[in-house]
Structure formats: structure tokens, C-alpha cells
N, C-alpha and C positions, 0 to 999 in steps of 0.2 A: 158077665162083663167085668173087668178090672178095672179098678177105678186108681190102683196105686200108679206112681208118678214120682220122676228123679226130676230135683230142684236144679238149675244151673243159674249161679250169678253172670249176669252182662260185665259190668265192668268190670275188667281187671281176670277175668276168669274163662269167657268165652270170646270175648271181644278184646283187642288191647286199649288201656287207658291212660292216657299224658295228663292227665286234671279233667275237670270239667271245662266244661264249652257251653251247652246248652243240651235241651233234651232232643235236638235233634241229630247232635253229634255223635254218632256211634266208630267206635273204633276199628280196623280190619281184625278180621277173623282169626284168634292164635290156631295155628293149624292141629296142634295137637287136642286141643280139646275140641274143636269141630268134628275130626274124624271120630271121637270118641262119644259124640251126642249121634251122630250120623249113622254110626254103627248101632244104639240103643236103637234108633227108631225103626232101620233095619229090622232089627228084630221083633217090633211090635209095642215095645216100651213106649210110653206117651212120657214128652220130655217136657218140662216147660219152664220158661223163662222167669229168675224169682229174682227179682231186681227192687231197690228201693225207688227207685224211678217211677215207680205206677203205687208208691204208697200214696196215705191217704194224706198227708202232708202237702202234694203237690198237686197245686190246684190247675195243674196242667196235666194231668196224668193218661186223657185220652188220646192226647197227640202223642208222648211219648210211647203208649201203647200202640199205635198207629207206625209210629217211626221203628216201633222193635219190632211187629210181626213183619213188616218191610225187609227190616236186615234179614231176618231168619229167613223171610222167601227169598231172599236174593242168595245167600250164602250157603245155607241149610238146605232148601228146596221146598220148604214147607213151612206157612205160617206160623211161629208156636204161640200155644196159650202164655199170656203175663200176670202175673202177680207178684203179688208184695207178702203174700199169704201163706203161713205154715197150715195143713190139714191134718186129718188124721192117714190119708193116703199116700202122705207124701212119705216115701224109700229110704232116699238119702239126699243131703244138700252138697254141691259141690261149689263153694265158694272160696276169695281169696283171702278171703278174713276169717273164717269159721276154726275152731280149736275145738276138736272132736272128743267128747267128752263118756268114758263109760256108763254105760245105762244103771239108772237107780245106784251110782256112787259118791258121781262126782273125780274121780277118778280121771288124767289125760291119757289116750288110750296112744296116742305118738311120740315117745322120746323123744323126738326133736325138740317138741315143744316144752321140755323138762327142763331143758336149759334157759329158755326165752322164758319161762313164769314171769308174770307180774303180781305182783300181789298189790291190788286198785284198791 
């Protein structure tokens, strides 16, 4: 049994995001990354939902877990698993914030992002 698994961020990433509302607000569906979590699972890939929304910061995090396997049944077709959680199964993260980083260098592996550096 596989136990590996692709991260996908809710807002802003799978879902569209205008601000926050509450945790019951979820955004419609960008069509392109829908088709592309749609087609993983197709294939057999377990995809799951990695949103700060069900961190452990938010002492509401079962309803919003409740509110996100929702959308996923509604749009996706299939509940997905939620966390807030990196494993050692987990593939890849697909997020709209994330700046992909070469393994053991530190290194940005996207020229895009060569231009946008910050140095925090």
C-alpha cells in the first residue's frame, strides 16, 4: 500500500480567494487546478487538502474540516483528507505561497522567483 500523497492549498490555490470571511466561506473552484487534482486521483494518487484552516491554532478547526470535505464532495467528487500537516509521505505541496527550494542547498530552483528575492 502507498502511503505517499500531493499537498494542495485551499485558498488562493484550489479554491478562489477575495479575503477572508469565515471558516465557512470557501471560494468556487479555479478550474484549472480542479482538473489537475481530478486527474491525480484518476490515477490512484491520494490528494489531500493542506490548508492552515484546520491548524492547531484554530480552535474551530472541525467545522472548517467539515466545511472543506464538503466542498471537495461537491466539486471534486470525493471527500479529501485535511491537514495542516507536512509528513514524510507527502510528494509535493502545491501552494500559492510556497517558493521551491533545491534539496540540501537552499538554492531557488524557479528563476522567477530570482527576481522577486527578499532578503527578510
Amino acid at each position: 500500500m502507498c502511503n505517499e500523497w500531493i499537498g494542495v492549498d485551499l485558498d488562493g490555490t484550489l479554491a478562489l480567494y477575495d479575503g477572508w470571511h469565515d471558516e465557512y466561506h470557501i471560494g468556487e473552484p479555479i478550474p484549472l487546478m480542479l482538473e489537475r487534482v481530478k486527474k491525480w486521483i484518476a490515477k490512484g494518487i491520494e490528494v489531500k487538502i493542506f490548508t492552515a484552516r484546520v491548524s492547531s491554532k484554530n480552535s474551530n478547526k472541525e467545522a472548517a474540516c467539515f466545511v472543506i470535505r464538503k466542498w471537495c464532495e461537491k466539486h471534486i467528487g470525493v471527500p479529501l483528507d485535511v491537514t495542516a500537516e507536512k509528513d514524510f509521505f507527502m510528494m509535493e505541496l502545491w501552494d500559492d505561497r510556497c517558493i521551491s527550494v533545491e534539496t540540501n542547498s537552499g538554492l531557488i530552483k524557479s528563476a522567477d522567483c530570482l527576481e522577486n528575492e527578499v532578503d527578510y
